[in-house]
C-alpha positions as CSV (number, residue, x, y, z in Angstrom):
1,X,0.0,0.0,0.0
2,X,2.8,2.5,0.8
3,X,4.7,2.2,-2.6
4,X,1.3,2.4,-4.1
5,X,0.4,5.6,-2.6
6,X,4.4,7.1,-3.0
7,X,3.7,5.8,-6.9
8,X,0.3,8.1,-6.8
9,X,2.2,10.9,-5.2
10,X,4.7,11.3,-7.8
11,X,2.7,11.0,-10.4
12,X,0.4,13.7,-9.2
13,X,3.2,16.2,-8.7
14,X,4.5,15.4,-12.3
15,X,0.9,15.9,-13.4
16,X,0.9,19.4,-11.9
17,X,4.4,20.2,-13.4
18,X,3.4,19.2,-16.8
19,X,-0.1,21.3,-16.8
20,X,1.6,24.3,-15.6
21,X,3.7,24.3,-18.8
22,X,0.6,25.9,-20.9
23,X,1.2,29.4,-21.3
24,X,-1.2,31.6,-22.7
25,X,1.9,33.9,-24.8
26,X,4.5,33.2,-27.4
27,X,7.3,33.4,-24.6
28,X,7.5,31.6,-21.1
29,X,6.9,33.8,-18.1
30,X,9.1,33.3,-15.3
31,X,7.6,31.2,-12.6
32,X,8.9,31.8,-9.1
33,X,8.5,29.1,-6.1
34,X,6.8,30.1,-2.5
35,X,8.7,27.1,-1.2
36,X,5.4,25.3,-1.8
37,X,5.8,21.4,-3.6
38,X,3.5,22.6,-6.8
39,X,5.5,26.0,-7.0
40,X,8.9,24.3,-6.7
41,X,8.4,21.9,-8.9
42,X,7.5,24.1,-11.8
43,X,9.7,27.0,-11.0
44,X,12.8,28.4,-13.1
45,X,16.1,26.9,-11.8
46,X,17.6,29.6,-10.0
47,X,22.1,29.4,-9.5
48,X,24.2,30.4,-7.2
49,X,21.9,31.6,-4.6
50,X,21.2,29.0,-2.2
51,X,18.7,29.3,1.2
52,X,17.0,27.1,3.3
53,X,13.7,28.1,5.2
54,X,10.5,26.8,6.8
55,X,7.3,27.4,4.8
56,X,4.6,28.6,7.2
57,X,0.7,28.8,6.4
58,X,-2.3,30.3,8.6
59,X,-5.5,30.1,7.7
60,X,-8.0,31.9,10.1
61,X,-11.4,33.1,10.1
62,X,-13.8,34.8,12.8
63,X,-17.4,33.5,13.1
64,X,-20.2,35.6,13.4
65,X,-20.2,34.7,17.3
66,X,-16.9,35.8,17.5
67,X,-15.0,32.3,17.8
68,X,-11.9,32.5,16.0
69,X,-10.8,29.6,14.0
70,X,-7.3,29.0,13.4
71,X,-5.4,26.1,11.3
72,X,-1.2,25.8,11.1
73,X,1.0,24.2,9.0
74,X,4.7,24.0,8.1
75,X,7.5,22.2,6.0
76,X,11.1,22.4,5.2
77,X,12.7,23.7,1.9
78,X,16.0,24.7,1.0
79,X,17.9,25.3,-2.4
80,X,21.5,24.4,-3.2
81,X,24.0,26.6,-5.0
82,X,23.6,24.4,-8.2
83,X,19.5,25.0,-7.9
84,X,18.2,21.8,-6.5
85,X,15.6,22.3,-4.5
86,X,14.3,19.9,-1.6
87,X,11.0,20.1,-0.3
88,X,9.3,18.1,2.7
89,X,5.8,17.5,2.6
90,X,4.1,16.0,5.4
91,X,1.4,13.3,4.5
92,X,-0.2,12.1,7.7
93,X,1.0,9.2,10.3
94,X,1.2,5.5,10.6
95,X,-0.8,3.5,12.7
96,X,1.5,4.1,15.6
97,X,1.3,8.0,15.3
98,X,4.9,9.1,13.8
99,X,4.8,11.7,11.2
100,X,5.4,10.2,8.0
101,X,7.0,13.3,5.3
102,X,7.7,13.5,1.6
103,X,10.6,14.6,0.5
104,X,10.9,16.2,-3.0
105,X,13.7,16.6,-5.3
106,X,13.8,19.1,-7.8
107,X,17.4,18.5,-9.7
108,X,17.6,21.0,-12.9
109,X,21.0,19.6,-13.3
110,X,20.6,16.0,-13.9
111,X,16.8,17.2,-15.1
112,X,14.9,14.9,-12.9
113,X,12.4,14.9,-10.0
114,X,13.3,12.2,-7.3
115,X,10.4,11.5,-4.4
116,X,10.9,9.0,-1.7
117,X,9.0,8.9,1.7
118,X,10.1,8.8,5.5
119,X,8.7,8.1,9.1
120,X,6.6,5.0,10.4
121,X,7.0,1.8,7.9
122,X,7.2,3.9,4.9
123,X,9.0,1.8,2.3
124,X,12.8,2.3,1.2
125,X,11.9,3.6,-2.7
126,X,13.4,6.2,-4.0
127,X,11.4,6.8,-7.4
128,X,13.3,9.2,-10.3
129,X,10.9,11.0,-13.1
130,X,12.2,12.8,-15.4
131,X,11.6,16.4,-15.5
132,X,9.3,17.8,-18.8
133,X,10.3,20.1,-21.0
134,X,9.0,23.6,-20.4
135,X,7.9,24.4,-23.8
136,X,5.8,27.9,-25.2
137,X,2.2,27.7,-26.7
138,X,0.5,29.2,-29.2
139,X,-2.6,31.6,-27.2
140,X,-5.7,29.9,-27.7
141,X,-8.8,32.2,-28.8
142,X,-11.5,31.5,-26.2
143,X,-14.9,32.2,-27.8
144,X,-17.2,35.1,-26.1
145,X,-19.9,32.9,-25.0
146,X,-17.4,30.2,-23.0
147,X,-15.3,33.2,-21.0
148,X,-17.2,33.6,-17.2
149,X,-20.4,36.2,-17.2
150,X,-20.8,36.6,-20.5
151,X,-24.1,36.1,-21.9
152,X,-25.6,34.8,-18.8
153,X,-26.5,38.4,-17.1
154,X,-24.4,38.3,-14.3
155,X,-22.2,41.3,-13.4
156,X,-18.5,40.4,-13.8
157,X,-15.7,40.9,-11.1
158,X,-13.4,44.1,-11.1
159,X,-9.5,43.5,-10.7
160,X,-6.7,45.9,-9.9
161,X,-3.1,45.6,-9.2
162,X,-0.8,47.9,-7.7
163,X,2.8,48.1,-6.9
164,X,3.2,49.1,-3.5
165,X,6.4,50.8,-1.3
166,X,9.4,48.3,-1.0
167,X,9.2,46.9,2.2
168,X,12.3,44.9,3.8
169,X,11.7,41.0,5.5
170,X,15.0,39.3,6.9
171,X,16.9,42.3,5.8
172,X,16.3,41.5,1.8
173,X,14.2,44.5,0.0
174,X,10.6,43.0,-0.7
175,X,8.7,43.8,-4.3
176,X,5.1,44.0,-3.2
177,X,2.1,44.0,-5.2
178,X,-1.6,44.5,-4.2
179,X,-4.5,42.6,-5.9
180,X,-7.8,43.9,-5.6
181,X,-10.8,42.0,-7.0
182,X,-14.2,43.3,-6.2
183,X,-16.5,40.9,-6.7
184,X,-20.3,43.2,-7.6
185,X,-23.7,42.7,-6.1
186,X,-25.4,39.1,-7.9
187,X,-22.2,37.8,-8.9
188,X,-21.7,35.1,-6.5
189,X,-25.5,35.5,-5.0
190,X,-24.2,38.2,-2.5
191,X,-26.7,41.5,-2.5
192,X,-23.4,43.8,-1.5
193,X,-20.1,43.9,-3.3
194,X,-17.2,41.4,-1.8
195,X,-14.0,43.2,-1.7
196,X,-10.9,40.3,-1.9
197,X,-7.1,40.8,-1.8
198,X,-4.4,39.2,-2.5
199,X,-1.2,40.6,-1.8
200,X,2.7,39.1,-2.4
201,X,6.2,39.9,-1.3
202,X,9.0,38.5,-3.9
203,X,12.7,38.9,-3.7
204,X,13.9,39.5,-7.1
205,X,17.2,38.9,-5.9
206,X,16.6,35.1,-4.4
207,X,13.7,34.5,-6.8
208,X,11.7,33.8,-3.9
209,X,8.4,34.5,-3.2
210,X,8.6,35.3,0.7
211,X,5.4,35.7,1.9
212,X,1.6,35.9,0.1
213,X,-1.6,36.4,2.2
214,X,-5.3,36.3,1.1
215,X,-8.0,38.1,2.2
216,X,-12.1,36.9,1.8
217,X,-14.8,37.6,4.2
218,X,-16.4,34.9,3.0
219,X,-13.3,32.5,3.8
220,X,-11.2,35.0,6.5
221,X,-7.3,35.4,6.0
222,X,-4.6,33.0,4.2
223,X,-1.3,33.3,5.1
224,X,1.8,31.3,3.1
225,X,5.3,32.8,4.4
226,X,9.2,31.5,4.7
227,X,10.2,32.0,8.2
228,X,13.7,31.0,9.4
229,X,15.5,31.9,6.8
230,X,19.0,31.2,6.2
231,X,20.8,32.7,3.3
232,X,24.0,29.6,3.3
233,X,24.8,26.7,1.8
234,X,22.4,23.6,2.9
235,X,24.1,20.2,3.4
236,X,24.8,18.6,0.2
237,X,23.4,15.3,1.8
238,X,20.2,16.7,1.7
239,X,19.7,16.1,-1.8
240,X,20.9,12.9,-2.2
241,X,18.5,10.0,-1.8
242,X,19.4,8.4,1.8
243,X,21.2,4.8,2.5
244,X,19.1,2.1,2.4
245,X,17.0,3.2,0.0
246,X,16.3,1.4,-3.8
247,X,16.2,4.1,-6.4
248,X,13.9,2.9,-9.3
249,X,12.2,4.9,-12.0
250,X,9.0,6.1,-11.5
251,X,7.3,4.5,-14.1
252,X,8.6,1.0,-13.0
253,X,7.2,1.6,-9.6
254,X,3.9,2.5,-10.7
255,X,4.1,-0.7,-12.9
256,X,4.4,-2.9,-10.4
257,X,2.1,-0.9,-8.0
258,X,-0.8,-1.8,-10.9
259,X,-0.1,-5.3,-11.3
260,X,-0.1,-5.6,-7.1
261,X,-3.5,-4.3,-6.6
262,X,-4.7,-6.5,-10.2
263,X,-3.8,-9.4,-8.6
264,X,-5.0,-9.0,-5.3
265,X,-8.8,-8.4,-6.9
C-alpha cells in the first residue's frame, strides 16, 4: 500500500508540473516558487543563490459569534547553490502515530524529479521521473460565449493591481504587489459587493516568493510565508536519496504498483 500511494504521489506532482507548462503567450513567463511542492516543482532553476527556510501557512477566520478559527502548518525547503531544491511535505502518520513526510527533489541539473517517503513503515523507494520540458504555446482564442459572465446576465468581477512601497523581511528588499478584485452585487449570490485581496512579497534577488496572504470575508485570511530563513549553503546530503533506499524509475514503480492491486482483486 505505501509504494502504491508514494507511486500516486509522484505521479500527481508530475501531473501538476506538466499542466503548468501551458502558457497563454508566445514566450515563457518566469515562474517563481513560495517554497510550496507545486510552485517548486515548476519553478525556473535559479544558480548560485542558495537558502534554506520553513514554509509557514495560517489560515483563520472569525465566526459571526466571535470564535476564531485557526489552522497551522509548516515544511522544510531549502535550495543548493547548483539550484536543487528539496521540499518536505508532510502526509499524515502511521498507525502508531509518527509523522510520515515526503521529500521532493527538484534536480535542474541531472533534469529529474526524485520522491521517496520517511517516518513510520514507509517503504525504502526512491522513485526518479524525469523532469518535462518547459515548452511555449501558441494563445488559444477563447470564444465570447465560453469566457465567465458573458451572456448569462451576471455582473463580472473588477481587478486591480498595484505596486506598493518596497518593504524589507529578513533584511532583503521585498517587491510587493496589491491585488484587488471586487466581486459586484449578484455575482456570487451576494446582495453587497465582496471586496478580496491578495497581496505578495518577492525577492527579485533570491527568486523567492517570501510571503503571500489572502483576504475573503467569506473564507477569512490565508497566510503562506518563509520563516527561518538562512541565506547559506544547505548540506549537500540533503539532496541525495538516503542509504538504504532502492532508487527505481518512476514509471517502473507505478508498474508494479498496478499489477499488485490487479492481482489482489
Amino acid at each position: 500500500m505505501g509504494k502504491w500511494m508514494l507511486a500516486g504521489t509522484a505521479s500527481m506532482a508530475l501531473a501538476v508540473y506538466a499542466g503548468a507548462q501551458g502558457q497563454t503567450s508566445d514566450e515563457l513567463q518566469e515562474r517563481i516558487t513560495n517554497g510550496g511542492v507545486n510552485h517548486t516543482i515548476f519553478a525556473d532553476p535559479v544558480y548560485g543563490q542558495p537558502f534554506s527556510a520553513e514554509q509557514v501557512l495560517k489560515e483563520g477566520r472569525t465566526l459571526n459569534d466571535g470564535v476564531n478559527i485557526t489552522h497551522f502548518g509548516h515544511h522544510f525547503v531549502a535550495r543548493d547553490a547548483a539550484g536543487r531544491m528539496r521540499v518536505e511535505q508532510p502526509c499524515g502518520c502511521d498507525p502508531s502515530h509518527e509523522q510520515k513526510v515526503e521529500v521532493y527533489i527538484v534536480d535542474p541539473v541531472a533534469h529529474t524529479l526524485t520522491t521517496w517517503r520517511m517516518g513510520g513503515n514507509s517503504s525504502k523507494i526512491a522513485m526518479v521521473s524525469p523532469l518535462p520540458e518547459r515548452k511555449p504555446e501558441v494563445e488559444q482564442q477563447v470564444k465570447p460565449a465560453a469566457r465567465a459572465g458573458v451572456g448569462n446576465g451576471r455582473p463580472l468581477p473588477t481587478t486591480t493591481t498595484e505596486e506598493l512601497p518596497v518593504t524589507l523581511i529578513d533584511s532583503l528588499p521585498m517587491k510587493v504587489t496589491k491585488t484587488t478584485t471586487i466581486v459586484p452585487a449578484g455575482r456570487s449570490g451576494n446582495d453587497a459587493p465582496i471586496t478580496k485581496v491578495h497581496e505578495v512579497w518577492t525577492s527579485e534577488d533570491l527568486k523567492l516568493t517570501f510571503m503571500e496572504q489572502w483576504e475573503d470575508p467569506r473564507t477569512g485570511v490565508r497566510t503562506v510565508a518563509l520563516v527561518n530563513f538562512k541565506r547559506a549553503e544547505p548540506d549537500p546530503g540533503l539532496f541525495r536519496v538516503p542509504a538504504g533506499y532502492q532508487v527505481k524509475d518512476a514509471k517502473e514503480v507505478m508498474k508494479e504498483a498496478a499489477e499488485k492491486v490487479a492481482n489482489s482483486m
